[in-house]
KOLVEXMI-644168 format. One record per atom (N, C-alpha, C, CB): y, z, x; residue in three letters. Coordinates in steps of 0.2 Angstrom, whole numbers, plus 5000, padded with zeros to 4 digits. Each point is the difference from the previous one (the first is absolute). Glycine has a CB too. Layout:
// residues N
YZXAla...
END
This chain:
// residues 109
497751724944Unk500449985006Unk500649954998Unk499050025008Unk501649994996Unk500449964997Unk500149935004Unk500550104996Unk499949825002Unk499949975003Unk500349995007Unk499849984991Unk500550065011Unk500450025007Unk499750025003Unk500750024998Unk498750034999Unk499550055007Unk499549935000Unk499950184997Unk499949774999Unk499549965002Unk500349975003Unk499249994993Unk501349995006Unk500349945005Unk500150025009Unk500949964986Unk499350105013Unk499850045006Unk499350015003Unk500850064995Unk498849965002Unk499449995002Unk499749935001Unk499950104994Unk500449875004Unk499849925002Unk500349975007Unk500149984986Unk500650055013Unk500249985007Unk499450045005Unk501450004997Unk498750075002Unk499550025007Unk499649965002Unk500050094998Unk499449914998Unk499549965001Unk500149935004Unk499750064988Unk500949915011Unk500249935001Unk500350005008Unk500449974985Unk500050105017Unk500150035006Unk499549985005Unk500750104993Unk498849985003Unk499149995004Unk499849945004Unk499650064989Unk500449905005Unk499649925001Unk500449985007Unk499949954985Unk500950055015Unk500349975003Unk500050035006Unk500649954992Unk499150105009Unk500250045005Unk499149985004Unk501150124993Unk498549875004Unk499250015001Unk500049925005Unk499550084987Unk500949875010Unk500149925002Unk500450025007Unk500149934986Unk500450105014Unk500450045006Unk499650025006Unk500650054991Unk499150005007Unk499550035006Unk499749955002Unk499950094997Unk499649875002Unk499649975003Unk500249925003Unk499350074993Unk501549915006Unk500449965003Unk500150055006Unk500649934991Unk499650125008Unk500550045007Unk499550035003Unk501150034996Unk498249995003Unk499450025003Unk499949935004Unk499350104992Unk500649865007Unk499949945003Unk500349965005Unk499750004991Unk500950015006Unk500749955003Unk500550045005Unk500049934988Unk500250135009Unk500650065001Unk500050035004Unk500150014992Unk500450055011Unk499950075004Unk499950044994Unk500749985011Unk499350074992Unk500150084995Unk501049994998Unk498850115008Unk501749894996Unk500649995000Unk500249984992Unk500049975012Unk499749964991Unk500149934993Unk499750024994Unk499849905008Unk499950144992Unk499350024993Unk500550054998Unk498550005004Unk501650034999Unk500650054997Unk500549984996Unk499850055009Unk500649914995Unk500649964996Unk499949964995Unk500549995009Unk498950004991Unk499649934993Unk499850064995Unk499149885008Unk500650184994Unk499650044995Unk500750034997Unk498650045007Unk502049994997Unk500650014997Unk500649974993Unk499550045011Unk500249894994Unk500449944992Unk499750014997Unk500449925003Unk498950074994Unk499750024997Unk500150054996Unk499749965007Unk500450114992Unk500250055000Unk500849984998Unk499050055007Unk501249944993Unk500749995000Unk499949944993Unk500550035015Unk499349944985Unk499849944995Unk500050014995Unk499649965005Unk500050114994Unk499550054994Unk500550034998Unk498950045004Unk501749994998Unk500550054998Unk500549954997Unk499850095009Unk500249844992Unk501049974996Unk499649994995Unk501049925009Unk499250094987Unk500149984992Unk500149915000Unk500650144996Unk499949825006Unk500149954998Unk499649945004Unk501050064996Unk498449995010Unk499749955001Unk499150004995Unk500850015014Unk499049954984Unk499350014997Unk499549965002Unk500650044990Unk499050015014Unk499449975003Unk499649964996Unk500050095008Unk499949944987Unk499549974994Unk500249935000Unk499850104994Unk500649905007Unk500149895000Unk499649995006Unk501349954994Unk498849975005Unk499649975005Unk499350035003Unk501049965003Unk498750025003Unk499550015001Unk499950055005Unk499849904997Unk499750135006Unk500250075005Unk499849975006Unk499750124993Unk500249835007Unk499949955007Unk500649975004Unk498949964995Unk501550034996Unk500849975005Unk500550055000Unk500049894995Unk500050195003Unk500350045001Unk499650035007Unk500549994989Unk498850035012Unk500250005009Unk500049965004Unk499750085000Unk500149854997Unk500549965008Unk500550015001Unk499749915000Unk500850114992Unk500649995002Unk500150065002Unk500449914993Unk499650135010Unk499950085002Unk499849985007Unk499650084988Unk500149915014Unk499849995007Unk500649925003Unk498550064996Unk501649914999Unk500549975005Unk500650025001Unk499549944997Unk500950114996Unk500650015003Unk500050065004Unk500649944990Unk498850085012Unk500150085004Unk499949955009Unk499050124989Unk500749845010Unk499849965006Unk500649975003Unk498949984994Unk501349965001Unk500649965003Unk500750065001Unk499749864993Unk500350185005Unk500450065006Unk499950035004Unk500350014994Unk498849985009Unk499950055006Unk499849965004Unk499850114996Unk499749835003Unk499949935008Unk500149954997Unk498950055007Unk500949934990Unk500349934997Unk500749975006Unk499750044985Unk500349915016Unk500849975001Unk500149944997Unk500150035010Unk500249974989Unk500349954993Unk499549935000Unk501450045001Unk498549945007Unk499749924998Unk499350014997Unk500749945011Unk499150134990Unk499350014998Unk500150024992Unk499650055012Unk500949974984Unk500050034993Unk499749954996Unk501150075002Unk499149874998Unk499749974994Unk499249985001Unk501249964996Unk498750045011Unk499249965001Unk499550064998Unk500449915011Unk500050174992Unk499650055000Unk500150034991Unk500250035016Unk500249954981Unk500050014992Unk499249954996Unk501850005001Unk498349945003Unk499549974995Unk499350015001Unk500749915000Unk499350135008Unk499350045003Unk499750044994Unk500450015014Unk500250044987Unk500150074997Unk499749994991Unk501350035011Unk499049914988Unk499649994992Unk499549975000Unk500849994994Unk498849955009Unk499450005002Unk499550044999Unk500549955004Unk499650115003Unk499650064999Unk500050034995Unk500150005008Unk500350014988Unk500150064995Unk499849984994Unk501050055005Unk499549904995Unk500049974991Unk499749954999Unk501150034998Unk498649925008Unk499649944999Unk500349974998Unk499250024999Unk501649975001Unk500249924996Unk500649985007Unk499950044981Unk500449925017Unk500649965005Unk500750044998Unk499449865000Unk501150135003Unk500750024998Unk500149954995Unk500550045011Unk499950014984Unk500349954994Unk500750044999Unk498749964990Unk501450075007Unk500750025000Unk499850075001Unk500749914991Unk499250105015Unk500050095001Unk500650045003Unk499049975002Unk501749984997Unk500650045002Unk500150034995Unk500649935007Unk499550094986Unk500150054993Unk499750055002Unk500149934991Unk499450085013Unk499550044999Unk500350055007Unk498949924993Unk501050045011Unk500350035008Unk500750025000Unk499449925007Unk501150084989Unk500550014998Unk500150064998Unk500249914998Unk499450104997Unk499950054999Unk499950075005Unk499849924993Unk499950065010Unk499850065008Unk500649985003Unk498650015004Unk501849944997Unk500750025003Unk500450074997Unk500149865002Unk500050144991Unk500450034997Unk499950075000Unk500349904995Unk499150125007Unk499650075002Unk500550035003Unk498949965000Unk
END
């Protein structure tokens, strides 16, 4: 196999994970609506080439997935940054440190 197809196969896998952490945020927390639009970025994530899931952890890529789907559909602004540090709590267990690089990212989607 070449390095490209493992590096591919590694993404999936890394997709999976993030998608498995996904569901049981939005089983819990979410409508069907919202699960949608989260399971699509998702999906969408898998396909750019210049994004690579394999960094970081799969806990700070779906908070960050569930927030920027979020602060566009209920969020209002005075809630974004209180409902950001919830949102990693749950997911990722740690506090906000510099999660704007990362959320930027899902802007430019």
């Amino acid at each position: 196999m070449s390095n490209c197809s493992n590096s591919q196969i590694d993404k999936n896998k890394r997709l999976i994970e993030i998608k498995e952490i996904l569901r049981g945020f939005c089983r819990e927390y979410l409508n069907e609506e919202l699960k949608n639009y989260i399971t699509k970025l998702c999906d969408d994530l898998g396909r750019k080439r210049k994004i690579n899931v394999l960094r970081g952890k799969k806990e700070v890529w779906a908070a960050s997935i569930i927030y920027a789907i979020s602060r566009l559909n209920f969020f209002s602004i005075n809630e974004r940054k209180e409902r950001r540090a919830e949102i990693n709590m749950k997911i990722a267990g740690r506090k906000k440190k510099n999660d704007d690089k990362q959320l930027r990212l899902f802007d430019d989607l």
